[in-house]
C-alpha positions as CSV (number, residue, x, y, z in Angstrom):
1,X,-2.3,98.5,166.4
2,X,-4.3,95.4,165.0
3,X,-7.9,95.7,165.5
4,X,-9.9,92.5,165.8
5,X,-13.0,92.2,166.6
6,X,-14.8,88.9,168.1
7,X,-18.3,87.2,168.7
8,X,-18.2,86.0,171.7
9,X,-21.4,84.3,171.9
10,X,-20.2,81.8,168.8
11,X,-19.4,77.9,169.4
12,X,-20.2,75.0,171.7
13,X,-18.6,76.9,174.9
14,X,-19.0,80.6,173.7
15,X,-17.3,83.1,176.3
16,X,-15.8,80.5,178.8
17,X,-13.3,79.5,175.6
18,X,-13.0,83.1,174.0
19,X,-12.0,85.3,176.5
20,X,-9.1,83.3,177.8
21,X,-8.1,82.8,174.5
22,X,-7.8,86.5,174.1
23,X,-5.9,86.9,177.0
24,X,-3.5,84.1,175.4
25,X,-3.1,86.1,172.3
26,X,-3.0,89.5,173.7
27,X,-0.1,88.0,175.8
28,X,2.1,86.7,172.6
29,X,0.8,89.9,169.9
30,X,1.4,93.0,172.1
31,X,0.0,95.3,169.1
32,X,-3.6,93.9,169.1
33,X,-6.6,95.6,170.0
34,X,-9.8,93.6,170.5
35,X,-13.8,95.1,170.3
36,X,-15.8,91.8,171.8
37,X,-19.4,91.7,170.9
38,X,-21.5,89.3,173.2
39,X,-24.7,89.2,175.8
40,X,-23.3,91.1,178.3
41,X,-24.3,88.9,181.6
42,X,-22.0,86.3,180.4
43,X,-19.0,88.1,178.9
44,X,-18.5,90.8,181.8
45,X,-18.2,88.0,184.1
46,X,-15.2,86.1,182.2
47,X,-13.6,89.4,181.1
48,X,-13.4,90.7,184.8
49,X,-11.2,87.6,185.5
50,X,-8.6,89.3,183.0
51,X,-7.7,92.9,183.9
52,X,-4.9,93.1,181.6
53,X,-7.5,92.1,178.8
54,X,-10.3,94.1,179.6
55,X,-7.4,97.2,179.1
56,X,-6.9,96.1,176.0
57,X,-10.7,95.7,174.6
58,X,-13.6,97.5,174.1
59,X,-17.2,95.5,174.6
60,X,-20.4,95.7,173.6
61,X,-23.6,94.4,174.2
62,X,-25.6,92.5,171.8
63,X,-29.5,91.6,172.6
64,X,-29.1,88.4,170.1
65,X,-26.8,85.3,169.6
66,X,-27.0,83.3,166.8
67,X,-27.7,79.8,167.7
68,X,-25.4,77.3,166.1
69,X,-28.2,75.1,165.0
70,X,-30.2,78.1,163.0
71,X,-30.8,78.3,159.4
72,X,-28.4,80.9,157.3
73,X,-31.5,82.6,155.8
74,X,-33.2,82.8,159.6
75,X,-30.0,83.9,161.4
76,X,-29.6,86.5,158.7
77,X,-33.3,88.1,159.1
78,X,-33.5,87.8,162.9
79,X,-29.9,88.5,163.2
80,X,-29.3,91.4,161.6
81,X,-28.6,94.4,163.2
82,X,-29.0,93.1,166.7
83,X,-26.7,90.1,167.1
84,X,-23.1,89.5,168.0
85,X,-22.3,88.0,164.8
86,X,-23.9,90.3,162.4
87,X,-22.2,93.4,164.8
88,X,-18.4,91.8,164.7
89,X,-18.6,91.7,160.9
90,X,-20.3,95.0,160.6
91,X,-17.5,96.2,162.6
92,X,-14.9,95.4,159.7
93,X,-17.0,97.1,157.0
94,X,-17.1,100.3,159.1
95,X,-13.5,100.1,159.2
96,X,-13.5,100.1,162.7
97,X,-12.4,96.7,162.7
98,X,-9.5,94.9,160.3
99,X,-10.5,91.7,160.7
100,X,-13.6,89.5,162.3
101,X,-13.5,86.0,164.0
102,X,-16.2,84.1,165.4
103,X,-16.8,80.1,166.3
104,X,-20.5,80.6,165.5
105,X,-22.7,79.0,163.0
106,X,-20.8,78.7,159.6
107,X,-23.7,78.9,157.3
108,X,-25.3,82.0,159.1
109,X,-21.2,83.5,159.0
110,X,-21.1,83.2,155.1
111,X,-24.6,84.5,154.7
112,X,-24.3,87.7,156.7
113,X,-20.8,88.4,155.6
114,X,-21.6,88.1,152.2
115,X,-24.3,90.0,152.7
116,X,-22.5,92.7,154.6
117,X,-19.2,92.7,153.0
118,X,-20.2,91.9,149.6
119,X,-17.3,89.8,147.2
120,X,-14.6,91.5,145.7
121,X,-15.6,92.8,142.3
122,X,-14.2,89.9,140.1
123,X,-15.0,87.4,142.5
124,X,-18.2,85.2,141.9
125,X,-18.4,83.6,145.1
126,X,-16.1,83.3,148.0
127,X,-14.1,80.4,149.3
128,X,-13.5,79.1,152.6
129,X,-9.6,78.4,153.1
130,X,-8.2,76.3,155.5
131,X,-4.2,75.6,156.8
132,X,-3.8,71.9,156.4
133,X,-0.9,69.9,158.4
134,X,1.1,67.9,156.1
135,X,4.3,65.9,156.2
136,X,6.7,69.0,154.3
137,X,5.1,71.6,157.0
138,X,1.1,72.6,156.0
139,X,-0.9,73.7,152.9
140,X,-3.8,75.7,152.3
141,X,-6.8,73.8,151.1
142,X,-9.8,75.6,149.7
143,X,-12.7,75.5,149.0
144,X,-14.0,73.7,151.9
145,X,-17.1,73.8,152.2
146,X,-18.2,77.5,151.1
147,X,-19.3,76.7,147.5
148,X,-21.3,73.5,146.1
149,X,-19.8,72.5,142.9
150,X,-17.6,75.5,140.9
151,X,-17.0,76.1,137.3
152,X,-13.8,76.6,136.1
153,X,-13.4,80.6,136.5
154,X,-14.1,79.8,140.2
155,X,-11.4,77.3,140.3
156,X,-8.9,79.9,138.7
157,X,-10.6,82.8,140.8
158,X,-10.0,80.5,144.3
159,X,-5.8,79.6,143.1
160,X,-5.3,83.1,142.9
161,X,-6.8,83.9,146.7
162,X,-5.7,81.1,147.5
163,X,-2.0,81.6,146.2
164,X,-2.0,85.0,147.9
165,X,-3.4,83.7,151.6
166,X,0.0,81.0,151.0
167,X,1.8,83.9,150.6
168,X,0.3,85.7,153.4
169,X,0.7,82.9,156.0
170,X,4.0,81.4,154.9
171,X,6.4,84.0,153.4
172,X,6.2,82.5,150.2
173,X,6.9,84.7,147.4
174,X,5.4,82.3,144.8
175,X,3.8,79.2,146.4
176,X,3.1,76.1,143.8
177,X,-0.7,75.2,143.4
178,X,-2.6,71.9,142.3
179,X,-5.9,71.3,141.4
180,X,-7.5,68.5,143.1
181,X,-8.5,65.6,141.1
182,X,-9.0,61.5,140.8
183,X,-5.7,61.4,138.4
184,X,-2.1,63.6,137.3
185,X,-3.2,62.7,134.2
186,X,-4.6,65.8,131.9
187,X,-6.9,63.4,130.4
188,X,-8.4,62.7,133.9
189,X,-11.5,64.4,135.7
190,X,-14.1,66.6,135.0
191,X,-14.3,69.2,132.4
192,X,-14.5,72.1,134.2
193,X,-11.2,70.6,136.4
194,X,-9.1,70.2,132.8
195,X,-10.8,73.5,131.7
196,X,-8.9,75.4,135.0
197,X,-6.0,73.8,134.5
198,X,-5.8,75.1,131.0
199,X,-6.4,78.4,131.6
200,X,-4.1,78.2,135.1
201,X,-1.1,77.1,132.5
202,X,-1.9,79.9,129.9
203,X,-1.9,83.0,132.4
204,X,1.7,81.8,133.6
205,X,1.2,84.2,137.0
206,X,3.6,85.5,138.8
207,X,1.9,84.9,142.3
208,X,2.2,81.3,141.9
209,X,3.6,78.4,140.5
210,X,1.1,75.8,139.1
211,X,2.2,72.2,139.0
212,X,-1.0,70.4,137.3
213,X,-2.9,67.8,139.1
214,X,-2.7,66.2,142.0
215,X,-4.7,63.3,144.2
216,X,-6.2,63.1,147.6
217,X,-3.3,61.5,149.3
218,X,-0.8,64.6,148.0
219,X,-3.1,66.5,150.1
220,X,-1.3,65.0,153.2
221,X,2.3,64.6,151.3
222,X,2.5,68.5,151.0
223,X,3.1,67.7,147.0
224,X,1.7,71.8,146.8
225,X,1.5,74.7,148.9
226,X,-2.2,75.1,147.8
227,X,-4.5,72.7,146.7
228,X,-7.9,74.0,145.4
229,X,-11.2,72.0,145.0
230,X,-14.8,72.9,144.9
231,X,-16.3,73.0,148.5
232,X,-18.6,69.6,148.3
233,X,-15.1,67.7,147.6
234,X,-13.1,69.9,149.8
235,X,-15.2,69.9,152.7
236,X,-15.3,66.0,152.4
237,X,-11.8,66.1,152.5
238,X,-11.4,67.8,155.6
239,X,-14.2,66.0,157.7
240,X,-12.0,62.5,156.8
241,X,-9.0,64.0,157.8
242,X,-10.4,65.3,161.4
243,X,-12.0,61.8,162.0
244,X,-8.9,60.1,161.1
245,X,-6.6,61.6,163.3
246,X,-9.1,61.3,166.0
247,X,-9.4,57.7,165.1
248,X,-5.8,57.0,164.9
249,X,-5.2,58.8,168.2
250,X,-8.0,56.4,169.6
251,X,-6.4,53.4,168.7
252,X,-2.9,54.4,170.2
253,X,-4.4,55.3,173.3
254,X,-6.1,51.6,173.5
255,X,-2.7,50.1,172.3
256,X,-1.0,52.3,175.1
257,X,-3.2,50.7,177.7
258,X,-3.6,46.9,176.6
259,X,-0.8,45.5,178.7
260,X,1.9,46.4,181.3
261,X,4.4,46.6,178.8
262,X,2.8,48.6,176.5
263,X,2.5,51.3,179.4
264,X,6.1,50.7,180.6
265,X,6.6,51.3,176.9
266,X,4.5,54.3,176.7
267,X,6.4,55.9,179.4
268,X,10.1,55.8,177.5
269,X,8.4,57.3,174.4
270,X,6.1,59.8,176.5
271,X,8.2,62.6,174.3
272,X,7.4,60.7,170.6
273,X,3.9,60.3,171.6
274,X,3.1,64.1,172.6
275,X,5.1,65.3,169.6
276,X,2.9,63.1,167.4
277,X,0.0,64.3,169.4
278,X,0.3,67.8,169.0
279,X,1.0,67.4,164.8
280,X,-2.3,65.7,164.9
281,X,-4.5,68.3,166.4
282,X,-6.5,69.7,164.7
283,X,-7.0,72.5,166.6
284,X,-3.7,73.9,166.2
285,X,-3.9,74.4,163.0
286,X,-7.4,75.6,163.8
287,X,-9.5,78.5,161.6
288,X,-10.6,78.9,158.0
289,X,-10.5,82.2,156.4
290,X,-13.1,83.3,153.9
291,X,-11.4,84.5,151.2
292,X,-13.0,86.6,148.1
293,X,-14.8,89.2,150.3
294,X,-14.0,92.7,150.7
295,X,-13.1,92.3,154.3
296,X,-11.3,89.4,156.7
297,X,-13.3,87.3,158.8
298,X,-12.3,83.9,159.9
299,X,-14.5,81.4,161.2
300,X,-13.3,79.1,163.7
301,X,-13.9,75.5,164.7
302,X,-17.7,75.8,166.9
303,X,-15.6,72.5,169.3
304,X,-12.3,75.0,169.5
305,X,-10.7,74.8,173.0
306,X,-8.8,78.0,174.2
307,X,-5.9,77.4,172.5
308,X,-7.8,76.6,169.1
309,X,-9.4,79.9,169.0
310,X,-6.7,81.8,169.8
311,X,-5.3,80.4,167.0
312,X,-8.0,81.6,165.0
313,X,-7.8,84.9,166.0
314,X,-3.9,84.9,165.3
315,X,-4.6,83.4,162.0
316,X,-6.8,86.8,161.5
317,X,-3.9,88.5,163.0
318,X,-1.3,87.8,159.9
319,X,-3.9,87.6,157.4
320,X,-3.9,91.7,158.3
321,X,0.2,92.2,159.1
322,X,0.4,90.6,155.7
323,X,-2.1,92.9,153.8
324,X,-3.9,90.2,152.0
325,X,-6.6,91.6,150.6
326,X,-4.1,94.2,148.9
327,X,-2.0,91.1,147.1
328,X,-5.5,89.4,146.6
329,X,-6.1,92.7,144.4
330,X,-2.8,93.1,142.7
331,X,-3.3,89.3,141.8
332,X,-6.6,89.8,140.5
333,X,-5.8,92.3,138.1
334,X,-2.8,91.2,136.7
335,X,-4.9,87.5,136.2
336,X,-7.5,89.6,134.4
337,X,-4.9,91.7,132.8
338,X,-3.2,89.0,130.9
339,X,-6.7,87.6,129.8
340,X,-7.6,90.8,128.5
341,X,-3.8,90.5,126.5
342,X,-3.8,87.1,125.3
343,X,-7.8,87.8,124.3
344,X,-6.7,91.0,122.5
345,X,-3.7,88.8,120.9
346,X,-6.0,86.0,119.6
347,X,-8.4,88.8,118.0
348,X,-5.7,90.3,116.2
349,X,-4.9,87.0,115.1
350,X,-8.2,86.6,113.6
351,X,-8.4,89.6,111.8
352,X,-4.4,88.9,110.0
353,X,-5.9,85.2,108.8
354,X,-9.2,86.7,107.5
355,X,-7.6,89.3,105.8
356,X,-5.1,86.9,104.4
């Protein structure tokens, strides 16, 4: 049995979206188990429409929600203790929990899981790790918007998470990995960028295989499985990718409806249309997964519909099945193992060509 447990209060629509999206997932993942955190006048109401649900999860009252417009550093000292968020990530820490998901404030998320999870050992800070849609199938993209500006042991330290969440999510056994910059070139970008790749090359990991550079638009082209980036770049990137499908879909909605033909037309390709609709949602591909911590939680989109969320919470689902923060360890140590070698190696080296 999965355990998952969810703030309820989190997002624009808090329980009137989660709950039913529980009930979706419980539905299609049999072995889950949920523990819901929330103010109880408004989740008993919504869970009481889902008997089967309500078998299969435990609640519990919270006196505080965090509101989605609070400061991290407020959330976190008035939060603490008493709210839904702070209880659903406590929850995994206890171990009574494997995994925690909320639509809730992402700032006040980061703080108090950090602060209640703590990073792994190696890990400076943690990343934020999203599932991008691409034209091969879909990538994972991180950092998106955990960490401003990363030197280039961050950069290695978020290829190796993110490798292992690629591996997680899509059966890879070793998924390829770029490094996002403005050129292919090795010449090109900034110097902790060239100094990543380096060192990327050099350790020659198992976990992955890493193909160098690559560009913005390879982000959409599926050139790589994962493509890492500091989180002021990353989160950039996403933002312009949600506003451009919206903006496409916009305009094909206003071309479907400019003349008589164009609806006569619409109707013959109804099929095209919905299939091109559902690749651009972004809610299907919905949930980022904060990676580097000693515990899973995954935030999900605050304007998730019912079907987004439960994506999130499935997302949460394999990220457990799939033992990820076991491979994240394995990868860890063999990364640091192999630096520990090659540093070892060059010392020797040294030493021969002093005493020489």
């Amino acid at each position: 049995m999965i355990r998952i447990s969810i703030d309820a209060m989190g997002g624009d629509h808090g329980p009137n979206v989660v709950i039913p999206a529980l009930m979706t997932v419980a539905t299609r993942r049999p072995d889950i188990r949920f523990i819901i955190y929330g103010l109880e006048d408004q989740v008993r109401p919504e869970l009481a429409k889902f008997p089967q649900l309500a078998e299969k999860s435990e609640f519990v009252h919270c006196e505080v929600a965090v509101k989605m417009d609070e400061k991290p550093s407020a959330a976190l000292r008035h939060g603490r203790w008493k709210s839904s968020m702070w209880k659903a990530i406590e929850a995994v820490k206890s171990d009574t929990s494997d995994a925690c998901v909320s639509a809730g404030n992402t700032g006040a998320l980061m703080a108090m899981s950090k602060f209640c999870l703590r990073t792994m050992a190696s890990i400076d800070r943690p990343a934020i790790a999203a599932i991008w849609p691409t034209l091969r199938s879909e990538s994972v993209v991180l950092d998106v918007g955990a960490t401003i500006g990363a030197d280039s042991h961050q950069l290695v330290d978020f290829a190796i998470l993110g490798a292992a969440m690629a591996r997680s999510v899509f059966g890879i056994d070793r998924p390829t990995v770029g490094l996002l910059n403005v050129g292919v070139e090795e010449v090109k970008g900034q110097e902790e960028v060239k100094d990543a790749g380096r060192m990327l090359r050099e350790a020659d990991l198992g976990s992955m295989t890493y193909r160098g550079f690559v560009e913005g638009d390879d982000i959409g082209k599926g050139t790589v499985d994962v493509v890492v980036t500091e989180g002021f770049s990353g989160n950039i990137a996403l933002k312009t990718a949600e506003g451009t499908a919206r903006q496409i879909a916009g305009y094909l909605r206003s071309a479907m409806r400019r003349t008589l033909m164009a609806r006569i037309g619409y109707i013959f390709a109804k099929s095209a249309f919905n299939a091109l609709r559902d690749k651009m949602d972004v809610s299907r591909a919905n949930g980022g997964v904060f990676l580097g911590l000693n515990g899973i939680v995954v935030k999900s989109h605050g304007g998730a519909d019912s079907e987004g969320f439960a994506a999130a919470v499935e997302l949460a689902y394999d990220m457990v099945r799939n033992r990820i923060l076991d491979r994240i360890e394995a990868d860890l140590d063999l990364f640091h193992a192999r630096n520990r070698q090659a540093a070892a190696t060059k010392s020797a080296d040294v030493e021969v060509d002093e005493e020489g």
